[in-house]
MOPAC internal coordinates of N, CA, C and O (Angstrom, degrees):
PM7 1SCF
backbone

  N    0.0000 0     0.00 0     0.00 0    0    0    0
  C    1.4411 1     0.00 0     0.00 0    1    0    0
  C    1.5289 1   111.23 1     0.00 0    2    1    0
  O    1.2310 1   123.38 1   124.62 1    3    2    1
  N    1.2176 1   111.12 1   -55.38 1    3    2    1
  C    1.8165 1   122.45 1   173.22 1    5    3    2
  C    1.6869 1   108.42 1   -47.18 1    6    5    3
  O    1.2310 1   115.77 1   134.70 1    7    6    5
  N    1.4363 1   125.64 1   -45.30 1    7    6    5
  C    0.8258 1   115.76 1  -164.38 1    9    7    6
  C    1.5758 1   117.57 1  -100.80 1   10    9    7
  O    1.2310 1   126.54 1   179.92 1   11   10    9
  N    1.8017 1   105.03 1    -0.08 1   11   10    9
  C    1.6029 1   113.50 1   165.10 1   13   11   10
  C    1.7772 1   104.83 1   -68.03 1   14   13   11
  O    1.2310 1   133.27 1   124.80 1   15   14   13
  N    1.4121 1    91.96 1   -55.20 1   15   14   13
  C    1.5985 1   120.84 1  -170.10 1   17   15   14
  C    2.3105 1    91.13 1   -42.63 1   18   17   15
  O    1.2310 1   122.93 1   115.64 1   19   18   17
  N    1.5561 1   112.00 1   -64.36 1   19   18   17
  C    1.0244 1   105.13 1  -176.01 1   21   19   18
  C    1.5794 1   118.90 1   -56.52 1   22   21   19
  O    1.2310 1   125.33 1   126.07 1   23   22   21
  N    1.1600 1   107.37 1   -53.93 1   23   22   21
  C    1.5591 1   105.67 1   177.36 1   25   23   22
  C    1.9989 1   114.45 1   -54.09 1   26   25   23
  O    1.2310 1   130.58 1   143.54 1   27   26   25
  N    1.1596 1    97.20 1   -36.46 1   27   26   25
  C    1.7483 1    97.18 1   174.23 1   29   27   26
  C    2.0220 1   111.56 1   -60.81 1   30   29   27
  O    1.2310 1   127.04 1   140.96 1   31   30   29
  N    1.1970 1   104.06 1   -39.04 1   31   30   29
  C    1.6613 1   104.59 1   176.85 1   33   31   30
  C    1.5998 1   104.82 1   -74.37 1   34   33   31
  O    1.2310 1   113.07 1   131.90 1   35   34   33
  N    1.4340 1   130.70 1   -48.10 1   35   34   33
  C    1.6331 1   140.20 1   173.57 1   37   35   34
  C    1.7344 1    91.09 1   -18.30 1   38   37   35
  O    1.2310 1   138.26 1    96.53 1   39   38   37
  N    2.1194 1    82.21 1   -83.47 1   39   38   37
  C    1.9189 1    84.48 1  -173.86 1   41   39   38
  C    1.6951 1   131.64 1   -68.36 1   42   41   39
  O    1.2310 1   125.69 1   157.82 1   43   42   41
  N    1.2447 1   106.68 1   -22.18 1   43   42   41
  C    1.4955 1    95.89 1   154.16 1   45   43   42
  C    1.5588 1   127.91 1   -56.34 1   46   45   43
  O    1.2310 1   116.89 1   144.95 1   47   46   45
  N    1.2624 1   123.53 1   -35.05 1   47   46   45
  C    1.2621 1   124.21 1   163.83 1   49   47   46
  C    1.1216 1   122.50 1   -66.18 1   50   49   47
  O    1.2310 1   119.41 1   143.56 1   51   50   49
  N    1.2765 1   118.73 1   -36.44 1   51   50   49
  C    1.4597 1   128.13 1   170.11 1   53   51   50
  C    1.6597 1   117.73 1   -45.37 1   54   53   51
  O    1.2310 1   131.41 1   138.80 1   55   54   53
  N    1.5347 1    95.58 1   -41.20 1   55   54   53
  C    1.4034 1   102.42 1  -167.13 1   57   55   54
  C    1.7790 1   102.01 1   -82.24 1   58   57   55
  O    1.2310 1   128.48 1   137.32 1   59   58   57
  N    1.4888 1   101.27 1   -42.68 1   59   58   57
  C    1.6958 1    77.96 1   178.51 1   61   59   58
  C    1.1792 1   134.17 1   -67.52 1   62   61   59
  O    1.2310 1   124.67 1   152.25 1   63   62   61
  N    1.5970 1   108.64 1   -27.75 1   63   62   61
  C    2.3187 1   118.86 1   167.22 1   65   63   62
  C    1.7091 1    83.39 1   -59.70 1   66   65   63
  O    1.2310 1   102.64 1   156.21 1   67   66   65
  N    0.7432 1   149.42 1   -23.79 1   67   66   65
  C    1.4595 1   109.09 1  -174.36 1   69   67   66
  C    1.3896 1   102.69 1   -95.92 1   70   69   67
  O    1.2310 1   121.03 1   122.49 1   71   70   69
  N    1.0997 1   115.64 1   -57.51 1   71   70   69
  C    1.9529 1   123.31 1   172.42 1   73   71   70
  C    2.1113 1    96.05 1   -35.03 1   74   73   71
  O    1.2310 1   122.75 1   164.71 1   75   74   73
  N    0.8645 1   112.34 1   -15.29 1   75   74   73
  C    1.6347 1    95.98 1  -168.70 1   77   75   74
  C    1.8333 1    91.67 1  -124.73 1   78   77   75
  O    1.2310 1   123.75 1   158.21 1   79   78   77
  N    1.1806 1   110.42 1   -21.79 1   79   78   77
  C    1.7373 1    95.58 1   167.97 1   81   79   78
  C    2.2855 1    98.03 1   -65.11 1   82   81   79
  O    1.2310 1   129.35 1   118.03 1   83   82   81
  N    1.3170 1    99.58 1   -61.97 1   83   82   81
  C    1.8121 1   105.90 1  -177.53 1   85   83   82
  C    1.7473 1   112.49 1   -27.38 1   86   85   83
  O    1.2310 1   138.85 1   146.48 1   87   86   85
  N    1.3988 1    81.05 1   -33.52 1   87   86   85
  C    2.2333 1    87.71 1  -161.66 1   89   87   86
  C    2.0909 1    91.25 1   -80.52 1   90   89   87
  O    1.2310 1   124.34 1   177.55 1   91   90   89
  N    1.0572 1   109.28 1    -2.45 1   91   90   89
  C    1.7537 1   105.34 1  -154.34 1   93   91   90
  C    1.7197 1    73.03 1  -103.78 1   94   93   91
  O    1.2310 1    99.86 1   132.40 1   95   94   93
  N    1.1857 1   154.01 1   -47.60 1   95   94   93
  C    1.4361 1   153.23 1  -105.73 1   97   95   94
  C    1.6542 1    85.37 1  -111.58 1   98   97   95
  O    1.2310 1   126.55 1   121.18 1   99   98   97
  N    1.8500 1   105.01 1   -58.82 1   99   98   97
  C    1.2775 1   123.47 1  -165.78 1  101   99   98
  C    1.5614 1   103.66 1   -66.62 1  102  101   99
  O    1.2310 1   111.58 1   156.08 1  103  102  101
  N    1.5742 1   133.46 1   -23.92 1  103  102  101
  C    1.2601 1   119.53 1  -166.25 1  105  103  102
  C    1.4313 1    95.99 1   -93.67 1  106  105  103
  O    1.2310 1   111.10 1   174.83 1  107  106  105
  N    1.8448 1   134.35 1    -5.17 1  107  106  105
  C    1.1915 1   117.77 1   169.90 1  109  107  106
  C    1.8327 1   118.66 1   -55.29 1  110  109  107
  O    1.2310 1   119.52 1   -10.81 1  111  110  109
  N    1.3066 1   118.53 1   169.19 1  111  110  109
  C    1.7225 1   108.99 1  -174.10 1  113  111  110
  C    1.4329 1    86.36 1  -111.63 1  114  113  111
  O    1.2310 1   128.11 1    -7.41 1  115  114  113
  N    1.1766 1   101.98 1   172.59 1  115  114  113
  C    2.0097 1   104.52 1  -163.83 1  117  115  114
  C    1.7653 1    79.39 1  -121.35 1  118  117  115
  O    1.2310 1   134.15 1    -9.79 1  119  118  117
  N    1.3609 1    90.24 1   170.21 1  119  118  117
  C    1.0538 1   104.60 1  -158.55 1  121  119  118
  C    1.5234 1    99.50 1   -78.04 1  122  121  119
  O    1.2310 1   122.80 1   -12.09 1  123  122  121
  N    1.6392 1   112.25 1   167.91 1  123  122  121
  C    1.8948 1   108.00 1  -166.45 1  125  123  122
  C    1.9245 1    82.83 1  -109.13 1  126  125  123
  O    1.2310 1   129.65 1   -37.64 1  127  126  125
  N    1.4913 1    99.01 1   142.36 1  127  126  125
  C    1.3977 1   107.43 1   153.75 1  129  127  126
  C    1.6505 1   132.78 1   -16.40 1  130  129  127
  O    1.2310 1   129.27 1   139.09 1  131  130  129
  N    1.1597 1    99.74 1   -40.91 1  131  130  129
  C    1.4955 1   126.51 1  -177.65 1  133  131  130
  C    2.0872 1   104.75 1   -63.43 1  134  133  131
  O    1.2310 1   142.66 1   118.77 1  135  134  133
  N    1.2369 1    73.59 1   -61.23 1  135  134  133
  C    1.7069 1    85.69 1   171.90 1  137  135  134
  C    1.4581 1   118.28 1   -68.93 1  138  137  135
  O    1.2310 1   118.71 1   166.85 1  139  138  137
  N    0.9040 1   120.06 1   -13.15 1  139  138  137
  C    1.6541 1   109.24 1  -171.69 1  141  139  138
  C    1.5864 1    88.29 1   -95.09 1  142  141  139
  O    1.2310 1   121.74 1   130.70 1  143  142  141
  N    1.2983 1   114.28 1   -49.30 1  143  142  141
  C    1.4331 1   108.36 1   174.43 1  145  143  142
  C    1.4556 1   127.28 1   -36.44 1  146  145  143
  O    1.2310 1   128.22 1   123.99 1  147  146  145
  N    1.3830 1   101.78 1   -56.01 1  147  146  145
  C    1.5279 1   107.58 1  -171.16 1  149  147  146
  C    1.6407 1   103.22 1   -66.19 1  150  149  147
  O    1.2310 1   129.04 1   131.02 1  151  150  149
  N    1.3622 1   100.19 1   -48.98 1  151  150  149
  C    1.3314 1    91.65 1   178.11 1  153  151  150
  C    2.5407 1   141.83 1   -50.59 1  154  153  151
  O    1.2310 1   139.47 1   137.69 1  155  154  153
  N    1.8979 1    79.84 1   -42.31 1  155  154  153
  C    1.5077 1    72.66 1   141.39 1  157  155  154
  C    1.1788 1   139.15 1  -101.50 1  158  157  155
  O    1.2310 1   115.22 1  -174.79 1  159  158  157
  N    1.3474 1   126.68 1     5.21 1  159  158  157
  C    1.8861 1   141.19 1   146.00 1  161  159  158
  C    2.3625 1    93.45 1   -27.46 1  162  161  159
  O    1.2310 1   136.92 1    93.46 1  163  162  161
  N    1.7513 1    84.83 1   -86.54 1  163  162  161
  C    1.0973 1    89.71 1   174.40 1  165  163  162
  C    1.3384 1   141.27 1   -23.30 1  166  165  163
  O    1.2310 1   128.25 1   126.91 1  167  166  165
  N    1.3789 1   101.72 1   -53.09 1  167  166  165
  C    1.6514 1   113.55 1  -162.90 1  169  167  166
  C    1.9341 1    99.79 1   -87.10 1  170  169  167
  O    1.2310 1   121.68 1   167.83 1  171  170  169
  N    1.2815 1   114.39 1   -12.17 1  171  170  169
  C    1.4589 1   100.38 1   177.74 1  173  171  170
  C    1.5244 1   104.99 1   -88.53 1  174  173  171
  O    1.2310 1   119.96 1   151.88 1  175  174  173
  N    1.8617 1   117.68 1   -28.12 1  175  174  173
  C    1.5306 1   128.73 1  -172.21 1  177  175  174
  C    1.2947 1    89.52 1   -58.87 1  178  177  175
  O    1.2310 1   111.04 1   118.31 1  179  178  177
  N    1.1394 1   134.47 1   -61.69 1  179  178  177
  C    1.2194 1   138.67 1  -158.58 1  181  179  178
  C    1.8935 1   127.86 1   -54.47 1  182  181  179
  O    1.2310 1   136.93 1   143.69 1  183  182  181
  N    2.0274 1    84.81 1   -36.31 1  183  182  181
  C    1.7114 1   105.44 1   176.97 1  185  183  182
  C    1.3566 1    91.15 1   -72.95 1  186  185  183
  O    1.2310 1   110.41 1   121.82 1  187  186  185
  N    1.3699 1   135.63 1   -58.18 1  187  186  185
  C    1.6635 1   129.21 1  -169.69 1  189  187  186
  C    1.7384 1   106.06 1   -53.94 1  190  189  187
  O    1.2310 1   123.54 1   126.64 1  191  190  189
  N    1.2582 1   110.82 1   -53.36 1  191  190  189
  C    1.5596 1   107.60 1  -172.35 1  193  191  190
  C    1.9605 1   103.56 1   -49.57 1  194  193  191
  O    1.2310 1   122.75 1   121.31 1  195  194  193
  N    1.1919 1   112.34 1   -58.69 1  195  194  193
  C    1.5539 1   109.68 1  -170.20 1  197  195  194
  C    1.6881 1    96.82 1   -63.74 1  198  197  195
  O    1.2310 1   106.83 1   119.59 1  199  198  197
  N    1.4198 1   142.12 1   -60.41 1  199  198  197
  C    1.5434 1   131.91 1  -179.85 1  201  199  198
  C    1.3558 1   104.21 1   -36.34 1  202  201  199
  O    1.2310 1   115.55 1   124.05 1  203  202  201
  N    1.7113 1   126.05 1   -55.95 1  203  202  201
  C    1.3344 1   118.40 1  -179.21 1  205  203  202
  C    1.4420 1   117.83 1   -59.99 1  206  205  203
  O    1.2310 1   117.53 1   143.60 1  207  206  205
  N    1.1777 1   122.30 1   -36.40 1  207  206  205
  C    2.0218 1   126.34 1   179.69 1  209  207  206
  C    1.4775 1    94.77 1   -75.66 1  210  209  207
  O    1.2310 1   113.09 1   156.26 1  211  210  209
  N    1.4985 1   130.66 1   -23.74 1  211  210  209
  C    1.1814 1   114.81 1   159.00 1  213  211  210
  C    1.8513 1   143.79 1   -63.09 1  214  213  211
  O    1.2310 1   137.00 1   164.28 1  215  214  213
  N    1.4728 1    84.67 1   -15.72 1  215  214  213
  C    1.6309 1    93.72 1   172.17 1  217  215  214
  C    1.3757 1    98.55 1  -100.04 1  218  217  215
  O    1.2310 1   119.28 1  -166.02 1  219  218  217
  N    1.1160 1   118.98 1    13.98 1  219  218  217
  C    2.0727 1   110.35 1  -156.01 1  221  219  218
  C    1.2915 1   115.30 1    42.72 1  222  221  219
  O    1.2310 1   120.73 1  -138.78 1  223  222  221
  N    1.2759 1   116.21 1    41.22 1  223  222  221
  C    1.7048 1   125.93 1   161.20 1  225  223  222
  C    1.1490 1   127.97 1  -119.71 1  226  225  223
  O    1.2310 1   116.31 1  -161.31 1  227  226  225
  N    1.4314 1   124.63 1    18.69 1  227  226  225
  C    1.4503 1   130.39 1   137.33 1  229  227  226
  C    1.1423 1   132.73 1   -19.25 1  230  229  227
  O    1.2310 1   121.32 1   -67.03 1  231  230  229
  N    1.7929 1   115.07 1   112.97 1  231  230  229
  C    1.5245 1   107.95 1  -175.36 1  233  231  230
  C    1.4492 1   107.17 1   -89.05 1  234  233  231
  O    1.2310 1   132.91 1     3.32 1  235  234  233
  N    1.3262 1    92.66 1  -176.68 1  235  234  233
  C    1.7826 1    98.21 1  -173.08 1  237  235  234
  C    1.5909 1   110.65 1   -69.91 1  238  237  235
  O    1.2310 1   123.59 1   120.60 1  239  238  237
  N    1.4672 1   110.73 1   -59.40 1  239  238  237
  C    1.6249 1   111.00 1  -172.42 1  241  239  238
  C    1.3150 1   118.22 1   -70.20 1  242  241  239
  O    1.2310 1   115.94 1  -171.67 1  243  242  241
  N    1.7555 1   125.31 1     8.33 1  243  242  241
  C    1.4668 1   104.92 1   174.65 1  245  243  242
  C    1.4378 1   128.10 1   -86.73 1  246  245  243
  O    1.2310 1   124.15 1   174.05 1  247  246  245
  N    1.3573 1   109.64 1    -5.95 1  247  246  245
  C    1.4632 1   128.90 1   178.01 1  249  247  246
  C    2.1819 1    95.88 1   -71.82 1  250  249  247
  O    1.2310 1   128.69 1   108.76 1  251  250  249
  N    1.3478 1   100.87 1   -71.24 1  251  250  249
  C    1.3994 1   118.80 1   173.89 1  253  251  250
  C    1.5605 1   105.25 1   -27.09 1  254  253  251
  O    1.2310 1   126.11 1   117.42 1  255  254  253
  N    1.8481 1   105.87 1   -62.58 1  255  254  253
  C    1.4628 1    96.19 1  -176.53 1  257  255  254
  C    1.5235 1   118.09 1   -64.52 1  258  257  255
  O    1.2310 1   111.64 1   129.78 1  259  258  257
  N    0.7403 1   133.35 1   -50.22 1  259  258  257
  C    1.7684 1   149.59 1  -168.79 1  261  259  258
  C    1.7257 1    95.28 1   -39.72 1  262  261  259
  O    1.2310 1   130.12 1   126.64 1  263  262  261
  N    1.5356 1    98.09 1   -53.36 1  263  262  261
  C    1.8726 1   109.06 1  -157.54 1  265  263  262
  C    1.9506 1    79.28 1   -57.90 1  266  265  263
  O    1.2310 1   116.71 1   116.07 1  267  266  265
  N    1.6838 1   123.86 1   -63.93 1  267  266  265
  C    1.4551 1   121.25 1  -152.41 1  269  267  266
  C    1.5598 1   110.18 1   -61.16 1  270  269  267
  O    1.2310 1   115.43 1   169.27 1  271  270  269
  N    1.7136 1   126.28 1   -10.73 1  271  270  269
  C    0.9613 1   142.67 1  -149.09 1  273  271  270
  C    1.6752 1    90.76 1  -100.44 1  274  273  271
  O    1.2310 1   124.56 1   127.40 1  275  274  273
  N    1.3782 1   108.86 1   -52.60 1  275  274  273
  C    1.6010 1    98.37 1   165.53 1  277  275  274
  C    1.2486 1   121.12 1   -92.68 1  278  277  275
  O    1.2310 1   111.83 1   174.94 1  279  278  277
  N    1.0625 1   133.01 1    -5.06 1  279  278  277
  C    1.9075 1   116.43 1   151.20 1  281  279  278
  C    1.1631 1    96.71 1   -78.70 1  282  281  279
  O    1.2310 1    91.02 1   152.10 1  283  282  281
  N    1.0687 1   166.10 1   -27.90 1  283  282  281
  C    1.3645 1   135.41 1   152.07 1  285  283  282
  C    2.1052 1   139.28 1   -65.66 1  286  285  283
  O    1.2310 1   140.57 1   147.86 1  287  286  285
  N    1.6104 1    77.69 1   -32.14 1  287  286  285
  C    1.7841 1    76.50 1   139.45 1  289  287  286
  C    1.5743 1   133.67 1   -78.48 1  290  289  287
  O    1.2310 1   124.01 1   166.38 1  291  290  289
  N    1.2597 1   109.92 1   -13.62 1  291  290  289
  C    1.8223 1   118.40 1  -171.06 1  293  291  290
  C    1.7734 1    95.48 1   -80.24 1  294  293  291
  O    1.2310 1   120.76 1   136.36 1  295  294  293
  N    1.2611 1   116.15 1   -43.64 1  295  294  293
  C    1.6026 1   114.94 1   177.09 1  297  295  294
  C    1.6854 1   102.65 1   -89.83 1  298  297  295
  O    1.2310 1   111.60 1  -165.48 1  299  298  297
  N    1.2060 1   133.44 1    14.52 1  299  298  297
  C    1.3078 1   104.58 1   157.76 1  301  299  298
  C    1.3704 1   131.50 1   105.63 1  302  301  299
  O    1.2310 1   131.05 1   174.37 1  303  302  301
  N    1.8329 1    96.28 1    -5.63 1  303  302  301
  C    1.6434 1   112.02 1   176.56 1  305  303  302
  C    1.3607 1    97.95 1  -107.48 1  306  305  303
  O    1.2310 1   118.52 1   -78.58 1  307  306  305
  N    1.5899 1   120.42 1   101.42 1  307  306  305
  C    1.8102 1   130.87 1  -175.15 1  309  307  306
  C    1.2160 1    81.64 1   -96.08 1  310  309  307
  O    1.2310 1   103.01 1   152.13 1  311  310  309
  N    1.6782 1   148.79 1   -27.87 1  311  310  309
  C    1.6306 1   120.41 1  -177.84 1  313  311  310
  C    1.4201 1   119.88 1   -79.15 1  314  313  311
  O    1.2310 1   118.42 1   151.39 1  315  314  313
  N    1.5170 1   120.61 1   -28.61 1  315  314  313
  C    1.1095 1   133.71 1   158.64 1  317  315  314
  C    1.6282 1   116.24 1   -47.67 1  318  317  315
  O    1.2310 1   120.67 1   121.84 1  319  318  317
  N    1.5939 1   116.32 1   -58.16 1  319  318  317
  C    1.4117 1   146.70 1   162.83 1  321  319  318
  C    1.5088 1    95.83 1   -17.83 1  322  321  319
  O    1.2310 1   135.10 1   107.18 1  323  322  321
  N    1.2117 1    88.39 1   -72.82 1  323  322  321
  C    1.9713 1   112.32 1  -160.16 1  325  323  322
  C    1.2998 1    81.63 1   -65.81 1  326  325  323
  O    1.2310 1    98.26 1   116.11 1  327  326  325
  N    0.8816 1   156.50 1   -63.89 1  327  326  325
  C    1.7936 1   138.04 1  -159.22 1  329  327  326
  C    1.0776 1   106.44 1   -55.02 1  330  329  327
  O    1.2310 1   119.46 1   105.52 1  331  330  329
  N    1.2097 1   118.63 1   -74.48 1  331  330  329
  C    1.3248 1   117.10 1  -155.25 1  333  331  330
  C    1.6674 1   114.09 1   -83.39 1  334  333  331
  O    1.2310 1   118.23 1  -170.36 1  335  334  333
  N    1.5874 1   120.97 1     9.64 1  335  334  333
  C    0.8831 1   129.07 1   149.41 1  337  335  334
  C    1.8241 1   106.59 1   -58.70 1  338  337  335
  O    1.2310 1   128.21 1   101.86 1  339  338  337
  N    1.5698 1   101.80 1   -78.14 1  339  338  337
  C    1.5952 1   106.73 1  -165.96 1  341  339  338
  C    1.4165 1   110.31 1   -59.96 1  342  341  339
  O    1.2310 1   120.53 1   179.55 1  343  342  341
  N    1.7686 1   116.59 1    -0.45 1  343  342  341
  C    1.9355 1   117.09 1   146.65 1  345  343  342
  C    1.2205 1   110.70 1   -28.99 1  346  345  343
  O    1.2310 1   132.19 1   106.34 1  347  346  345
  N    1.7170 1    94.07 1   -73.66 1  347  346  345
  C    1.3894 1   114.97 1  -159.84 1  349  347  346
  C    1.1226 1   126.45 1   -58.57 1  350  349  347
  O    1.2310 1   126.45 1   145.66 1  351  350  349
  N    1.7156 1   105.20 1   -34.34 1  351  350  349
  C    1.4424 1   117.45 1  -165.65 1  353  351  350
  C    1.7152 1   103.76 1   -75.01 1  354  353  351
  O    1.2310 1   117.42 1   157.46 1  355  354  353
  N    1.7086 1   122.52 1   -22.54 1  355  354  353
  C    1.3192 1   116.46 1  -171.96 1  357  355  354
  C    1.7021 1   105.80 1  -101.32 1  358  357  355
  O    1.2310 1   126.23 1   179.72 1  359  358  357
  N    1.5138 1   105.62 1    -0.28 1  359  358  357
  C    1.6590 1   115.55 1   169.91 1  361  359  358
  C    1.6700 1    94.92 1   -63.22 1  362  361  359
  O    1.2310 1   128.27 1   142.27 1  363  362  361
  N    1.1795 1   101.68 1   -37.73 1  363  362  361
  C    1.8179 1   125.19 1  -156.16 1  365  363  362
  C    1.4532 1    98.96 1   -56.68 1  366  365  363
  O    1.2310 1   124.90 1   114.94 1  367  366  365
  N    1.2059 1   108.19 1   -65.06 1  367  366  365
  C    1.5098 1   149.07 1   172.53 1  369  367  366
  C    1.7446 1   117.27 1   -33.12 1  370  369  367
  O    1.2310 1   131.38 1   111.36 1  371  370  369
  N    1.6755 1    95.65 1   -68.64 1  371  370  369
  C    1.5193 1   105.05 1   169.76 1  373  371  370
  C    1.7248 1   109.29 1   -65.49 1  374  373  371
  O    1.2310 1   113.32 1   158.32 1  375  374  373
  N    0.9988 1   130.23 1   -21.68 1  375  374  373
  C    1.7774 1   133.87 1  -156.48 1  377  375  374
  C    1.5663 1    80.83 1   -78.07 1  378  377  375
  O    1.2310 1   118.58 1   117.02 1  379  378  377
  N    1.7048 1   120.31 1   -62.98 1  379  378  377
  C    1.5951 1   139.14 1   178.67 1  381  379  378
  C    2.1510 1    91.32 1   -21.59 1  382  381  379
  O    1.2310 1   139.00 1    91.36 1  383  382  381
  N    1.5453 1    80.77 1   -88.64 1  383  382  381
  C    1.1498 1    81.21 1  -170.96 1  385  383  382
  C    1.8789 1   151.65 1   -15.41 1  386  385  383
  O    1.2310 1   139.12 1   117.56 1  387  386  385
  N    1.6501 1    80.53 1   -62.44 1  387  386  385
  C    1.5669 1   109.41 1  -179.59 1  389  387  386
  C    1.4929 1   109.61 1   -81.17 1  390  389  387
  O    1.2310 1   112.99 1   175.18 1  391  390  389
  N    1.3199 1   130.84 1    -4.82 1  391  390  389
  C    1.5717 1   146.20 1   148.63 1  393  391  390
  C    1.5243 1   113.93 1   -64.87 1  394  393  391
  O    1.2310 1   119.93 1   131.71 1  395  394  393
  N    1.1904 1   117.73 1   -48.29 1  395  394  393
  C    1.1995 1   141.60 1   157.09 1  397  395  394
  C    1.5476 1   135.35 1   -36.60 1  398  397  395
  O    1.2310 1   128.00 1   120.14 1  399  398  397
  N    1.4026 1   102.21 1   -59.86 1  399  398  397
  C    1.3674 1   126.49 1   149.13 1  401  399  398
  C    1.5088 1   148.60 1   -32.91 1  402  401  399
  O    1.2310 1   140.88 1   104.27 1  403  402  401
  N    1.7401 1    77.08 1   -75.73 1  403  402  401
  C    1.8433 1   106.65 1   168.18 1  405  403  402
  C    1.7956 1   111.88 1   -70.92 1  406  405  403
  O    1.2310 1   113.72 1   144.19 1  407  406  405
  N    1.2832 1   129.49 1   -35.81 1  407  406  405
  C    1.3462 1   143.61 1   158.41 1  409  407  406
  C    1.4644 1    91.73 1    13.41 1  410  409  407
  O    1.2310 1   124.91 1   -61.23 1  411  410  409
  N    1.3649 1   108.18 1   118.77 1  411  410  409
  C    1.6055 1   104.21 1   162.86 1  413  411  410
  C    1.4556 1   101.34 1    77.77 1  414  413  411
  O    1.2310 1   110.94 1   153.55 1  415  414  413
  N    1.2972 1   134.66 1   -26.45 1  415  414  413
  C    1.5764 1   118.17 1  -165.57 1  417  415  414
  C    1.4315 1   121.60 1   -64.31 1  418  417  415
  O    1.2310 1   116.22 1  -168.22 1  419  418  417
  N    1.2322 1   124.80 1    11.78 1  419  418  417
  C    1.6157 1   119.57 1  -178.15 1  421  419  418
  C    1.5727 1   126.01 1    35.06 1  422  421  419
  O    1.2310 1   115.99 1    23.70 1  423  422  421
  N    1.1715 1   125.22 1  -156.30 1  423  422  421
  C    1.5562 1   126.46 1  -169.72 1  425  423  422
  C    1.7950 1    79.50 1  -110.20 1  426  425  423
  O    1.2310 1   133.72 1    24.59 1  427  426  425
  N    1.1055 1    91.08 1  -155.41 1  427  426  425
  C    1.7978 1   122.14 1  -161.75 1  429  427  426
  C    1.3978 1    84.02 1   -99.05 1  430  429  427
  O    1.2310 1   115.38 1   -32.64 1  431  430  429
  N    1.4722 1   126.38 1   147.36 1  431  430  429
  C    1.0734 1   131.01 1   136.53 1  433  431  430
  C    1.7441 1   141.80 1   -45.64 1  434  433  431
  O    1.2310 1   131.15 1   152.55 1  435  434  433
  N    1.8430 1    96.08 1   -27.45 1  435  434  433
  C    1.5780 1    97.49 1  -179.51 1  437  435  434
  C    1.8786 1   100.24 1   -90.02 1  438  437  435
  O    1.2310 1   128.17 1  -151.60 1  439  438  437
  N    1.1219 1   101.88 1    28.40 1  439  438  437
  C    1.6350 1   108.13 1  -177.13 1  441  439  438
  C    1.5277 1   106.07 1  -104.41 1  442  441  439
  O    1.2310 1   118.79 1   166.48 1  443  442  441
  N    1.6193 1   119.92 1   -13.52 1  443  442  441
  C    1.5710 1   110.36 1  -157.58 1  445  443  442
  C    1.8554 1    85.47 1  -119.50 1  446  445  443
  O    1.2310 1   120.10 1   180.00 1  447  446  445

């Protein structure tokens, strides 16, 4: 009897830590449109910046933009965020390019 009685309180307890972990999950806020945006803004600026440091054609301001792109996501402006993320990400983009381009172009001839 003692040890039905114990096992019946075990899983009753059981059931309310979980009923009160569910209620803790549901009162988090999901993320706003805004944020998911910025966030893949971000995450593609970021794939262009490393492809461009991969040719060693990294421009100067995409490091600069990225850093202003998250202090402005840290206070809360993700449309601002998201801009000047997809700055960076087409700084990213043009660096690709013009690596691309120049390929093979050597110095000047009146240089050697």
């Amino acid at each position: 009897m003692k040890k039905s009685l114990i096992i019946a309180a075990a899983a009753a307890t059981l059931v309310v830590l979980s009923g009160c972990q569910t209620q803790e999950s549901k009162s988090e806020p999901a993320k706003s449109a805004a944020q998911a945006s910025y966030e893949m803004a971000l995450s593609k600026a970021k794939k262009a910046q490393a492809e461009a440091n991969g040719v060693k054609n990294e421009w100067r301001d995409i490091g600069k933009m990225l850093k202003k792109a998250e202090e402005l996501a840290a206070k809360g402006d993700y449309a601002a965020a998201s801009k000047m993320a997809a700055k960076a990400e087409a700084q990213g983009q043009d660096a690709l390019a013009q690596a691309a381009e120049q390929k093979g172009a050597g110095n000047p001839g009146y240089l050697y």
